[in-house]
N, C-alpha and C positions, 0 to 999 in steps of 0.2 A: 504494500500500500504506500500510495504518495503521501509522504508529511505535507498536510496544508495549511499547517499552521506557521509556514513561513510566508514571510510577506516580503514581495519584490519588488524594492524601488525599480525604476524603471526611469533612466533619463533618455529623452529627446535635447538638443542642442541643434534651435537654426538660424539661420539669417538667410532674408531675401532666399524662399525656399519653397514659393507657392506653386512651383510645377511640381515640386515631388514631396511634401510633407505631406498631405492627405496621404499618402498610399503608405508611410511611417503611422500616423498614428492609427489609421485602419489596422496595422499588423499586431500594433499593441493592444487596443479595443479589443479586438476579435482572438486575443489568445483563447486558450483551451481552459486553461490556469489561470482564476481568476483573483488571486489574492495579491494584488498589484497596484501599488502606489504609482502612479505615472503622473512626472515632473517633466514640465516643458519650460525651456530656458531661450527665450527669443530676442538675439541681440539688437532690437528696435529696428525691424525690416520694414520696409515701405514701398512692398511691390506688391503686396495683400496676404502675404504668409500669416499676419495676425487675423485677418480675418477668418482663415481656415481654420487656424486655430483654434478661435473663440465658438465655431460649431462644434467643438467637441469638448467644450469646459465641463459638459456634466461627467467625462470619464478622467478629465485631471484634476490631483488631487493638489497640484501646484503649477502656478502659471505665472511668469512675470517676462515681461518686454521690457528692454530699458540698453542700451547701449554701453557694451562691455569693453573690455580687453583683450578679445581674441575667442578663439576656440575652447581651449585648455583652461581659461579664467571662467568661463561658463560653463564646463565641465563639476571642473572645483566649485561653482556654487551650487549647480545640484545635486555634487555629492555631499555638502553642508545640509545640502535640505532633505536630505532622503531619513527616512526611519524605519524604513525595512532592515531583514537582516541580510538578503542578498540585494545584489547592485549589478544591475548591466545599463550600460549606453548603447542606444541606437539614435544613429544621426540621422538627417532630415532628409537626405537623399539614400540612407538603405531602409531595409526594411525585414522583420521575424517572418519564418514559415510559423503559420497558424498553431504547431505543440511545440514551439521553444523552448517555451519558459516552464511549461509542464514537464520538460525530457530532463534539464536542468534540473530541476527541484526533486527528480526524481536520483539523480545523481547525489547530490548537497545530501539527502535522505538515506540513501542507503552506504555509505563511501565517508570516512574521515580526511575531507579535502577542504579546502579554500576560497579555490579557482580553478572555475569549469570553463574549457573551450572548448570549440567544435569546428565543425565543417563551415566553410561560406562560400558563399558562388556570388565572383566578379560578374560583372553586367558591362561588358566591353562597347566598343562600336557597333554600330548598325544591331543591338542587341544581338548581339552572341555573346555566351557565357560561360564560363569557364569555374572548376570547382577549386575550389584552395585545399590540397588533402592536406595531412598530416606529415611535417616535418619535424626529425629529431628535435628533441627540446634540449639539448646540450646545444643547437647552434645557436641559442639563444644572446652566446657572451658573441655572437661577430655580424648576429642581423635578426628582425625582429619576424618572428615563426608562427607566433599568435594570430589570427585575425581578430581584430580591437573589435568589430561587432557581434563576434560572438562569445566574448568574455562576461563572465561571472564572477562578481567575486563579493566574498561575504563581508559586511560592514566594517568588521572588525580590525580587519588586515588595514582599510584605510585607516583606521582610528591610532592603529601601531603603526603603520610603516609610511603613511604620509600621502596626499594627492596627488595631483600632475605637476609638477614642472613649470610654472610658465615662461623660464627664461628658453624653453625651446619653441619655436614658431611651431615645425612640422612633427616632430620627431619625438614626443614628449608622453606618448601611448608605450613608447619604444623602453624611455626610460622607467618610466613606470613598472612597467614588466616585466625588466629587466632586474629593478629594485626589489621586486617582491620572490623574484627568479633566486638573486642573490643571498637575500633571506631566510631561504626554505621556505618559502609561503609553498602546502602542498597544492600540486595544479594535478587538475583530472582530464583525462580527452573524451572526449563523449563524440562517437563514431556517427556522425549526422549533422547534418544539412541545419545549422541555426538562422542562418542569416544571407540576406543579401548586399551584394554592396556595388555600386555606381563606381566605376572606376573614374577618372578624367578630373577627382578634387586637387586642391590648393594639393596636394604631395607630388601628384603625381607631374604636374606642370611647373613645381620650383625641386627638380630629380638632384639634381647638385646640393643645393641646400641641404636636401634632406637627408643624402649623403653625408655632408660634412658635419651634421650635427650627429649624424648615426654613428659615426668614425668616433668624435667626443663622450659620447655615450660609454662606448665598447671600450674606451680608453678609461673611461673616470672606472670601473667595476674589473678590470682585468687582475686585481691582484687579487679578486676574490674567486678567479676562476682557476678551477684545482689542475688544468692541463695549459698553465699561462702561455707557455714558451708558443706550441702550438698554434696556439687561438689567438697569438699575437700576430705568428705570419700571415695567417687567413682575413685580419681583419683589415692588415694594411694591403694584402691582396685585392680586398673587394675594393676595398677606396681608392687606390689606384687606378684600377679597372674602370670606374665610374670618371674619373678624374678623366683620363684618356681617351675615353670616349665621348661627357660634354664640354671638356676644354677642348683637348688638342684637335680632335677628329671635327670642330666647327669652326676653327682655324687652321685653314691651311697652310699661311706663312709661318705658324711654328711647327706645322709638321715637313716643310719642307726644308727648314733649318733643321729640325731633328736626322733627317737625311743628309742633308749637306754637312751635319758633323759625324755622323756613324762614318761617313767613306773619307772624311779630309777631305771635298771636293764641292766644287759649285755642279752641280746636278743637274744639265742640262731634258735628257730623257730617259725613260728607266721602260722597262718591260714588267707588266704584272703577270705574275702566276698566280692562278686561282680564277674565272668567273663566276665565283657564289658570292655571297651576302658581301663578303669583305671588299672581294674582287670591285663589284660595285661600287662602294662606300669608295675605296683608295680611288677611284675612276672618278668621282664627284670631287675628291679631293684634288686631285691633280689637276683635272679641268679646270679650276681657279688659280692656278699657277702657272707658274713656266717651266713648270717640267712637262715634256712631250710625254706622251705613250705609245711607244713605236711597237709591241706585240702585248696578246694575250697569251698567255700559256695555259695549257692545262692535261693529265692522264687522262680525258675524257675525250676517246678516239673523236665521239658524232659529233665533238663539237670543234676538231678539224676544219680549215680552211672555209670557216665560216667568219662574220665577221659581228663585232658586237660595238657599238656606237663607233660602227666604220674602220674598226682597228681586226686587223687579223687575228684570230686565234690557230697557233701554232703547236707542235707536238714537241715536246722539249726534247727530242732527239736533233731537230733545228736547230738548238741553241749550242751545235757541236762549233757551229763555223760565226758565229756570233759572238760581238766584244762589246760589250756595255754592264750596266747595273740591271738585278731583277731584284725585285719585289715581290717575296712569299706572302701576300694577302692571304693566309686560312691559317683561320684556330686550331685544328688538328693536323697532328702530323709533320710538321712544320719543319723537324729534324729529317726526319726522313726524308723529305721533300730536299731539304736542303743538300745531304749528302749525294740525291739522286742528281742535283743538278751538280755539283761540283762533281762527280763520276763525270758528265756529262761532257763538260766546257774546257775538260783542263785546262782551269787556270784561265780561262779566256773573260770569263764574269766575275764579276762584283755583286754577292749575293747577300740579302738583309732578309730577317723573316720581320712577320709582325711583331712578334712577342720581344723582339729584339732593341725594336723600336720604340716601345714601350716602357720598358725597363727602362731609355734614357729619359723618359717623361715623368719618372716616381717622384714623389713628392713627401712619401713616410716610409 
C-alpha cells in the first residue's frame, strides 16, 4: 500500500510562459496522487501567463507574481514556502505523466531514500523526442546525470544541506545535486517515465556558460570524490571539448593559427581526410579562411572520384605522389588513420589529426 499521508509540495517557476504553462499545471491538477500542495512562483510576466494562472487558483495552494532575481531565486522561494514532506519542481515549459507523483510516493514508502529520480523525455524540434535513461550516478563528480524535473526530494535534506545557488545563472540544479550527491543524501532510481521536458531553455542556448560554470562546480567538490585523480582528467576533458568546439570551431582565424603553429608554417592549403560530420564542420571552417582545400580523402571506395562542394574526393592511395599538409577530421581512429597515411606518403605529407589540434587549444 501507498503511504498517503505524505504531502507533496509541488513547485511550478515561470515567466512570460503563457504558451506552455496551462499544459504544467494541467499535469499537476490531474495527478493520480492527490495529497499535493502546489506553489506557483510567477516572476511578474506580462504576456498573460498570470492570467492562466489565476484559472487555476482553486488547485494552488500558493500563488505570488512579483519580479525576482532569476530562476534559482524563485526556486528558493518556493522551497521556503513548501510544507510538504517531499519536494519536486516542474517548470513552466515541462510537464508530469499523469502517476508521477503516485510512482514517487510509492518509492519514498516502501525504500529508506531521500531522493527519487526517474526517466524524462526531451521534446526536441519539430517534436521529436527522445528519452533520458539512466546514467551511472558516480558520473555525477564530472556532469550533471539527474534530470532536474524528475527529482524528488524530501524536505528535510533542504532544511540540512541548503537551497540552490544563486551565484550560478545556468548550472545551479547541477550544484545542488551534486551537494547532496556529496553528502550521502541517499538517491533512489525509479525505472519510469516522470516527466517531460522542452529542450531549447536559457541552458541550452548560453552551452558555454553553462559549461564553465559546470567545470567550477566539479572543481569546488572534487576533493570529496573518492576516485579524484581520475574524475579530475575526465572533467577537464569534457571542458575542453566544449571549449573547442564553441570557441575555436566558431572562429576560424584561431583555428587557422592553431595550424599554422602545429606545422611552423603559414598554411597556404591543406587536404581533408574524412567526409563525415567533422569533415564538414573543418570545410565550413576553412571556407572562411585562406586556407585552400585542394582534396577530400577518404577508405570509402563509393565515394571515389566524386566531388563534395566541388573539391574531389580521392583514395588515399593518391596521396602516394602528393606533397602538402592533410587534415584527419574524424573522432575515431584517428591513429590508425594517421599511421595508414604516413605508410602511405613516405614522408611526402605533413599530417595533423583533430585530437591533435585540440590539445593545442586546452585551456585546464
Amino acid at each position: 500500500m501507498i503511504e498517503t499521508n505524505y504531502k507533496v509540495s509541488v513547485i511550478t517557476v515561470a515567466y512570460n510562459s503563457v504558451s506552455t504553462i496551462e499544459k504544467t499545471i494541467q499535469s499537476v491538477v490531474h495527478q493520480t496522487y492527490k495529497n499535493i500542495e502546489y506553489i506557483v512562483i510567477d516572476g511578474g510576466s506580462i504576456d498573460g501567463t498570470q492570467q492562466v494562472i489565476e484559472r487555476y487558483l482553486n488547485h494552488i495552494s500558493y500563488y505570488i507574481s512579483e519580479k525576482d532575481n532569476g530562476l534559482y531565486y524563485a526556486m528558493n522561494k518556493g522551497i521556503s514556502k513548501a510544507t510538504g514532506d517531499i519536494i519536486g519542481i516542474i517548470n513552466s515549459d515541462d510537464w508530469y505523466v499523469e502517476d508521477a507523483i503516485e510512482a514517487v510516493v510509492e518509492c519514498f514508502s516502501k525504500y529508506d531514500i531521500e531522493l527519487v529520480y526517474g526517466k524524462i523525455v526531451t521534446v526536441l524540434e519539430k517534436n521529436k523526442e527522445q528519452v533520458f535513461h539512466k546514467v551511472p550516478l558516480e558520473n555525477m563528480w564530472f556532469q550533471m546525470v539527474i534530470p532536474h524535473p524528475s527529482v524528488f526530494v524530501k524536505k528535510d535534506i533542504y532544511d540540512r544541506f541548503g537551497m540552490f545557488n544563486i551565484n550560478y545563472s545556468l548550472s545551479s540544479d547541477y550544484e545542488l545535486i551534486l551537494r547532496f550527491y556529496s553528502k550521502n543524501v541517499k538517491f533512489w532510481y525509479l525505472d519510469k517515465i516522470i516527466a517531460y521536458f522542452r529542450s531549447g531553455g536559457i541552458s541550452t542556448k548560453k552551452r558555454m556558460l553553462s559549461y564553465e560554470e559546470g567545470y567550477r562546480i566539479s572543481m569546488l567538490y572534487i576533493d570529496r570524490c573518492p576516485n579524484k585523480d581520475s574524475i579530475l582528467t575526465k572533467i577537464k576533458e569534457i571542458y575542453n571539448q566544449v571549449y573547442f568546439e564553441e570557441k575555436i570551431m566558431n572562429d576560424p582565424f584561431i583555428w587557422s593559427k592553431l595550424l599554422n603553429d602545429y606545422f611552423h608554417t603559414n598554411i597556404q592549403d591543406i587536404i581533408i581526410f574524412g567526409t563525415g560530420i567533422w569533415g564538414q564542420k573543418c570545410y565550413e571552417i576553412f571556407i572562411k579562411t585562406n586556407i585552400a582545400i585542394s582534396y577530400y580523402v577518404d577508405n570509402d571506395s563509393s565515394k571515389w572520384n566524386t566531388k563534395i562542394h566541388n573539391i574531389k574526393v580521392i583514395a588515399p592511395s593518391e596521396l602516394k605522389n602528393i606533397v602538402g599538409y592533410v587534415f584527419v577530421a574524424v573522432n575515431k581512429y584517428e591513429e590508425q588513420i594517421k599511421q595508414q597515411l604516413e605508410n602511405i606518403s613516405n614522408n611526402k605529407l605533413r599530417i595533423v589529426c583533430l585530437n591533435e589540434i585540440k590539445k593545442l587549444s586546452y585551456i585546464v
